[in-house]
C-alpha positions in Angstrom: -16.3 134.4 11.9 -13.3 132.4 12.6 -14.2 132.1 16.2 -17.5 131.1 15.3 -16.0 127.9 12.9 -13.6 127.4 15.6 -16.5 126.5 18.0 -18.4 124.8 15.5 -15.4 122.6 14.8 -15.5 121.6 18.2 -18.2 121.5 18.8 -18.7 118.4 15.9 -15.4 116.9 17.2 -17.0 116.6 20.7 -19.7 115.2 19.2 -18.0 112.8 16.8 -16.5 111.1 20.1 -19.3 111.2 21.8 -20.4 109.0 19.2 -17.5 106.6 18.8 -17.7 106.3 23.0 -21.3 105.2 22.7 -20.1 102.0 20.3 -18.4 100.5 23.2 -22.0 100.0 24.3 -22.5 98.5 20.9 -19.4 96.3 21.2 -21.0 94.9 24.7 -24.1 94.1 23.0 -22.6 92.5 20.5 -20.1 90.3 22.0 -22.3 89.8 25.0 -25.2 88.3 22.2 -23.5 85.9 20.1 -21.6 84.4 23.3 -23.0 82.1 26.1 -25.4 83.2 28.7 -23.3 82.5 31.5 -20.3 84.7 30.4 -22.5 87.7 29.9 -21.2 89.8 33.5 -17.5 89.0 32.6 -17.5 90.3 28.9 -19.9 93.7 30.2 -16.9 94.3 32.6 -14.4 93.6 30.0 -15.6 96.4 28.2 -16.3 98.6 30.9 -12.9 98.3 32.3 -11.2 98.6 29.0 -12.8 102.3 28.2 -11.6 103.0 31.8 -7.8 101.7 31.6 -7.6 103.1 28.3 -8.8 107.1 28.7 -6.4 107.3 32.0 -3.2 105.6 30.1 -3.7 107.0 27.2 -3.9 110.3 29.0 -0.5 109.8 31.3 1.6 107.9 28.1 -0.6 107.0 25.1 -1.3 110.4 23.5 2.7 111.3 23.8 3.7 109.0 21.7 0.8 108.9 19.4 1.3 112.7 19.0 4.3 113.9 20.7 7.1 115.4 18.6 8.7 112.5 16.9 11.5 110.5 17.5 13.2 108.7 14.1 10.0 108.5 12.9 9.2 105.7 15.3 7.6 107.8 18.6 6.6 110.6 20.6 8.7 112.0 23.0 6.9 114.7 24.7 3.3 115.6 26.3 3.2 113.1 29.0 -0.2 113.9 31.2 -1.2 116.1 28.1 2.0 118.6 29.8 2.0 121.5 27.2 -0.6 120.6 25.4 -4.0 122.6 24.9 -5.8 120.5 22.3 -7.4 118.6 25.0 -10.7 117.9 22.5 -8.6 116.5 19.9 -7.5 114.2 23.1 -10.5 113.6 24.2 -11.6 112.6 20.4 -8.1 110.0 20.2 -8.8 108.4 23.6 -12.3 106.7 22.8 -10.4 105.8 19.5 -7.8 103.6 21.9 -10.0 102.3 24.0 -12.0 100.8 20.7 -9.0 99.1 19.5 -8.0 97.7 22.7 -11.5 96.3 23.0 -12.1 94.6 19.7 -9.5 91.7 21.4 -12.8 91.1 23.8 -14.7 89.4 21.7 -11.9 87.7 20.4 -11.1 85.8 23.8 -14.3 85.6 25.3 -15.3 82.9 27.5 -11.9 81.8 28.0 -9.3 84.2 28.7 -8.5 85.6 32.8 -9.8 88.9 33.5 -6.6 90.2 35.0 -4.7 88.6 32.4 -6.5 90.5 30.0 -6.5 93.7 31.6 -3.0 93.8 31.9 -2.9 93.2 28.0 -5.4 96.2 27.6 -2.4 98.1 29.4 0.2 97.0 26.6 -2.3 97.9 24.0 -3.4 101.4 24.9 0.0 102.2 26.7 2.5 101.4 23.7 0.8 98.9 21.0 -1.5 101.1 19.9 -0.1 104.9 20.2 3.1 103.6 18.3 1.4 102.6 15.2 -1.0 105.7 15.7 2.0 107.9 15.5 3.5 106.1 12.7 0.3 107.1 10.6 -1.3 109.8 12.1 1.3 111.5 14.5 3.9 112.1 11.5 5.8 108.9 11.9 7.6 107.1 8.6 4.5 106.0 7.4 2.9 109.0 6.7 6.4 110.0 5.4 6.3 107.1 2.9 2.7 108.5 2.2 0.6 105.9 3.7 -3.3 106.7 3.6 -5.8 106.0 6.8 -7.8 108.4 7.1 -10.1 106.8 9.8 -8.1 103.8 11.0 -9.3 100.7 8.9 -5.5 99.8 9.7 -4.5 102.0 12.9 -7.2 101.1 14.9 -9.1 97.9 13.1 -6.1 96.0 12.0 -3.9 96.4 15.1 -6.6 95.6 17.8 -7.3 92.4 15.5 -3.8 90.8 15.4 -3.7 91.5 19.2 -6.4 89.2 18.9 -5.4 86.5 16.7 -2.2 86.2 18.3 -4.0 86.0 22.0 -7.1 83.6 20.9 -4.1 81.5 19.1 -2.3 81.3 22.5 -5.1 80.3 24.8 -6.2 78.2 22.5 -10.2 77.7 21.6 -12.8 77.3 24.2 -14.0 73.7 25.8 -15.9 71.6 23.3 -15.3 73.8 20.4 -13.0 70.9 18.4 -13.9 67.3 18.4 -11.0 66.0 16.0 -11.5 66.7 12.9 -15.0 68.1 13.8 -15.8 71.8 14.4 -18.9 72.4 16.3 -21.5 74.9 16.9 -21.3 76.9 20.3 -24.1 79.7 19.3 -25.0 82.9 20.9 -27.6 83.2 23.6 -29.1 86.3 22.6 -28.7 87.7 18.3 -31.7 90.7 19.1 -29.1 91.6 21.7 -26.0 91.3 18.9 -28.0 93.1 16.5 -28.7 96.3 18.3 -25.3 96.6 19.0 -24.4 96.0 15.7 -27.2 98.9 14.4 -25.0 101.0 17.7 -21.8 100.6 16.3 -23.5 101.8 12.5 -24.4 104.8 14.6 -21.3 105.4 15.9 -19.6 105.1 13.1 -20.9 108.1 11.3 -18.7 109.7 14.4 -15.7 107.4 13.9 -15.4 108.2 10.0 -17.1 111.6 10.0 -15.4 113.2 12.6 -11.9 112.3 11.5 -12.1 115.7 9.3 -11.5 117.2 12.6 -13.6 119.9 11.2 -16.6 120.4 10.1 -16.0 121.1 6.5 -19.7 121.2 4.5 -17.7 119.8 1.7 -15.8 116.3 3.1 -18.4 115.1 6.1 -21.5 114.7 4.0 -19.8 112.7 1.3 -17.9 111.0 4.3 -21.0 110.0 6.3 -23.1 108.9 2.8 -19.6 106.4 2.0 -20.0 105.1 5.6 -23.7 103.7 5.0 -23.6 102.9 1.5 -20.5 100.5 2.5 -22.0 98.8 5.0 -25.3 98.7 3.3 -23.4 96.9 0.6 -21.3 94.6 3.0 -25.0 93.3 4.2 -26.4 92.6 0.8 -23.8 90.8 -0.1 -23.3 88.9 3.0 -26.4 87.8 2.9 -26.4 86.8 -1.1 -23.3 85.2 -0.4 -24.5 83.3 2.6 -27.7 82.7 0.6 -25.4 81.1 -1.9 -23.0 79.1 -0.1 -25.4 77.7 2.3 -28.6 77.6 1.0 -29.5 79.8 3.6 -28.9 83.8 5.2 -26.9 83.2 8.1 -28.4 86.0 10.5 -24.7 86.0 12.5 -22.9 86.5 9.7 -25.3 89.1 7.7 -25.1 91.2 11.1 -21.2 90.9 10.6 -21.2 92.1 7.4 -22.7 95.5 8.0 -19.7 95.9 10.7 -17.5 94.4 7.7 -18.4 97.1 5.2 -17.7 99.6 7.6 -14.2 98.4 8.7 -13.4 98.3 4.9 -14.7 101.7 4.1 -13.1 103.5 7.2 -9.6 104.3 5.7 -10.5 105.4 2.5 -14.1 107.4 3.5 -12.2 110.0 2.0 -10.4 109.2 -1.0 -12.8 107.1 -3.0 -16.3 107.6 -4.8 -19.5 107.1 -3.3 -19.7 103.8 -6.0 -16.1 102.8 -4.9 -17.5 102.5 -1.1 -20.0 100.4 -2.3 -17.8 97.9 -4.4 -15.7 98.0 -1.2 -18.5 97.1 1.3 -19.7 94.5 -1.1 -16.1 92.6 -1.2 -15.8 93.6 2.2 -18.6 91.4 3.3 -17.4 88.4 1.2 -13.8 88.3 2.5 -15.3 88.1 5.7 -17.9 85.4 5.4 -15.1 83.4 3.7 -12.3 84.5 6.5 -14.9 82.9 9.3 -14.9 79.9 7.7 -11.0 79.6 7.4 -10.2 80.8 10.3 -12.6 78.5 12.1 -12.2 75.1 10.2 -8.6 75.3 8.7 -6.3 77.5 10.8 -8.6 76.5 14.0 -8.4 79.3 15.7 -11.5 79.9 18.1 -12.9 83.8 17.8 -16.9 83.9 19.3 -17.6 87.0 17.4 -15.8 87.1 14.3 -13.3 90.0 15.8 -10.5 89.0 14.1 -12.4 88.6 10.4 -14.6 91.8 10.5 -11.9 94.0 11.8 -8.5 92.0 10.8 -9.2 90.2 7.5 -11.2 93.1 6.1 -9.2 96.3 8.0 -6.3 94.6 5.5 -9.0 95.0 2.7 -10.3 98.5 3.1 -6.6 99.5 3.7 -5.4 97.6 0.2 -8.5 99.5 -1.5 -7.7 102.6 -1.5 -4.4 101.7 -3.8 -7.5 100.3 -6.7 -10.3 103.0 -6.0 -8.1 106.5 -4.4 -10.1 108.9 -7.1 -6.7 110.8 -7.4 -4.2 108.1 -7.5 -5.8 104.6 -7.4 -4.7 101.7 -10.0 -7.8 101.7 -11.5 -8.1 105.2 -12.0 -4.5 105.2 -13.5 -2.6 105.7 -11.1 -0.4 103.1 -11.2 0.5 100.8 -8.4 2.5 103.1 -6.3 -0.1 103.8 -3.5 -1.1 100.1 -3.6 2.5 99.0 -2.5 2.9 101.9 -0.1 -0.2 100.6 1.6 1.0 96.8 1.6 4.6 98.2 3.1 2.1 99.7 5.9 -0.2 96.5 6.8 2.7 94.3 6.8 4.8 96.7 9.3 1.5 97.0 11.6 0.7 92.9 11.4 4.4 92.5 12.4 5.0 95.3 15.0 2.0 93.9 16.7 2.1 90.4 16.4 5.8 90.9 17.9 4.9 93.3 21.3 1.2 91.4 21.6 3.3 88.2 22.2 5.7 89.6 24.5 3.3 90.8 26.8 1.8 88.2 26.7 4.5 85.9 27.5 5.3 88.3 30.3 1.5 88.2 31.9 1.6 84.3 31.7 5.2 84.6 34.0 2.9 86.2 36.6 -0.3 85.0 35.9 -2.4 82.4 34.3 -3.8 83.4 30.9 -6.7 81.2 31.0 -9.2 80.4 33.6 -9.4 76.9 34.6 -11.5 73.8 32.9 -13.8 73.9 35.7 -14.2 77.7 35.6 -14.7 77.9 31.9 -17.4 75.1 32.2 -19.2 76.9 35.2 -18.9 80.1 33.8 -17.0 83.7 33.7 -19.5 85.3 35.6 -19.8 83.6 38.2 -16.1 82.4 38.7 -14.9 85.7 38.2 -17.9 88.2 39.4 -19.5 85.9 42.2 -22.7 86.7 40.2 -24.9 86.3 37.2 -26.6 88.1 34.6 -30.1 86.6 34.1 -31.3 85.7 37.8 -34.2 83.8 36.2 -31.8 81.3 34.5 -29.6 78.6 35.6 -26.9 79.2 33.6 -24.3 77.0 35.6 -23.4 73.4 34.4 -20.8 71.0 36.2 -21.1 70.0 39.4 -19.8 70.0 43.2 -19.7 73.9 44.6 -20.6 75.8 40.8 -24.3 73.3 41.0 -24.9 74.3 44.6 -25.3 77.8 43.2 -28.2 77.1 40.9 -31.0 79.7 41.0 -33.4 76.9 43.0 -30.4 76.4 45.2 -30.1 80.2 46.4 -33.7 80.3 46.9 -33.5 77.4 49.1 -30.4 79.3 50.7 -32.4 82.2 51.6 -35.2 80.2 53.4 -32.5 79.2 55.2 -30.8 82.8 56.3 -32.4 84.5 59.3 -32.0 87.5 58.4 -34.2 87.8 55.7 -37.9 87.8 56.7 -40.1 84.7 55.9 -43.2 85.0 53.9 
């Protein structure tokens, strides 16, 4: 019988990550839809070559200090190359965990930011950023000394990967045309269908992400887990779209679809420690902060995020994390608990927002000695995917704008260009 559970374990472990790899596809779809057309190539590879960089690091240095025996608290030290370790499923299971918070900085910076300059920030993140504040929490670091409760990684995983963010989109500034004076203006998605299956992938795949966290598959904590993880973000939809309703006379379809991936940010670090009425109350504050978080960040503090990265998974990972010290059914404040677990869980976010914001900026300071950490006026104005691929998503569509060389390459243009060629075959 053991051996049996054993396998069955696994075997929803294996399964759980299979799940939580397939929401990069969801991420792709969703950053790729509520950006421009002509950047569509350059964020697909962006999140293709972040799963890649991430799995290998975080198999030759990540996972050691995630999960390595620990140093002060602060580190691993040991299990470089997974040397000495067997629980290669449990790797397998953390590594599609790193790559997601390396990638939520994607959307963050698209249409703007180098692709080399952010892949060498990728490095940082799943290399060091990341596994340090993974072993703080989950690896038996000082904050689960201190007690600190994330079950799933509303902080580990959400909140880090959106600071990273904040602190890049804040340095490169916001794209071409987004800020007239005092004016902020509409650049809008090419393609919401497109956002909104991935946002339906990502509710898939978080069943995985929250569900599989038990590491087991306990008939008594995944059901309960899994039914918290859709009534949150059912919630964070709702009231998204009330609230939307409200404030501008309208549902705002970008920001209703963000509001499912809200609830489920918020919900992911206490899927196990509150009610199934607490998730809801969660989601449905979940989706509010965030509507109300876009419109700060975007009008007052000015800084330029496409997607809404930093909101859904920065603004809210700080919510979801906070929530657990009000609705923890063993220890919350309003269960009377007192306000112990609340100010354990503040002592948490603020030691993540600052150990991030520091080593996000220093890599990135050392990038920009080496290389730029934007791509040029006339590059952003062409295009990512053709300035940085030689190529373009959608051959029927002229998605180029400028002129001299970037016009030549117009879709009528290369027609004309292959009439031209004799090596291919007239009609």
């Amino acid at each position: 019988m053991e051996a049996v559970q054993s396998s069955v374990d696994m075997l929803w472990v294996m399964l759980g990550a299979i799940l939580v790899f397939f929401m990069h596809a969801g991420f792709s779809m969703v950053e790729t839809g509520f950006t421009r057309s002509k950047n569509t190539l350059n964020i697909l590879m962006k999140n293709l070559l972040t799963v890649a960089i991430g799995s290998i690091l975080y198999f030759f240095i990540g996972f050691a200090f995630m999960f390595g025996p620990s140093a002060f608290g602060l580190i691993g030290s040991e299990g470089f190359a997974l040397l000495g370790r067997d629980d290669i499923g449990f790797f397998v299971f953390q590594a599609v965990f790193a790559a997601t918070c390396a990638t939520i900085i994607s959307g963050a910076v698209a249409e703007r930011m180098k692709l080399s300059s952010y892949l060498l920030l990728t490095v940082a993140m799943t290399a060091i950023i990341y596994p340090v504040v993974g072993h703080w929490v989950w690896g038996g670091g000082w904050l689960s000394q201190l007690g600190f409760i994330d079950f799933a990684g509303s902080t580990v995983v959400h909140l880090t990967g959106a600071v990273a963010a904040f602190v890049t989109a804040w340095k490169i500034g916001p794209r071409i045309g987004k800020y007239s004076g005092k004016t902020v203006n509409s650049i809008p998605g090419h393609n919401l269908p497109l956002g909104a299956l991935g946002v339906f992938i990502l509710w898939v795949g978080w069943f995985g992400f929250n569900g599989a966290s038990t590491l087991a598959a306990d008939p008594a904590l995944v059901p309960p887990i899994i039914a918290k993880t859709l009534l949150a973000a059912s919630a964070g939809v709702l009231a998204t779209a009330a609230y939307t309703r409200f404030r501008y006379g309208r549902i705002d379809a970008s920001l209703t679809l963000n509001g499912a991936l809200s609830g489920l940010v918020g919900i992911t670090a206490g899927c196990a420690n509150v009610s199934l009425l607490g998730s809801m109350v969660i989601g449905l504050v979940a989706g509010i902060v965030m509507t109300e978080s876009v419109r700060i960040l975007d009008s007052k503090i000015r800084v330029d995020d496409p997607v809404g990265a930093i909101s859904v998974h920065g603004i809210v990972g700080i919510w979801g994390t906070l929530a657990i010290g009000l609705f923890d059914t063993t220890g919350g404040l309003l269960y009377g608990g007192g306000a112990e677990i609340l100010g354990i869980q503040t002592i948490g976010i603020l030691a993540v927002v600052a150990w991030t914001s520091l080593t996000a900026g220093l890599a990135l300071f050392v990038i920009s000695l080496f290389l730029p950490l934007r791509v040029s006026a006339d590059e952003e104005e062409t295009g990512l995917d053709f300035t940085e691929h030689g190529s373009q998503a959608y051959s029927m569509q002229d998605v180029f704008r400028g002129t001299g060389a970037a016009a030549d390459q117009s879709f009528a243009a290369r027609l004309n260009q292959l009439g031209e060629d004799p090596s291919v075959q007239k009609l």
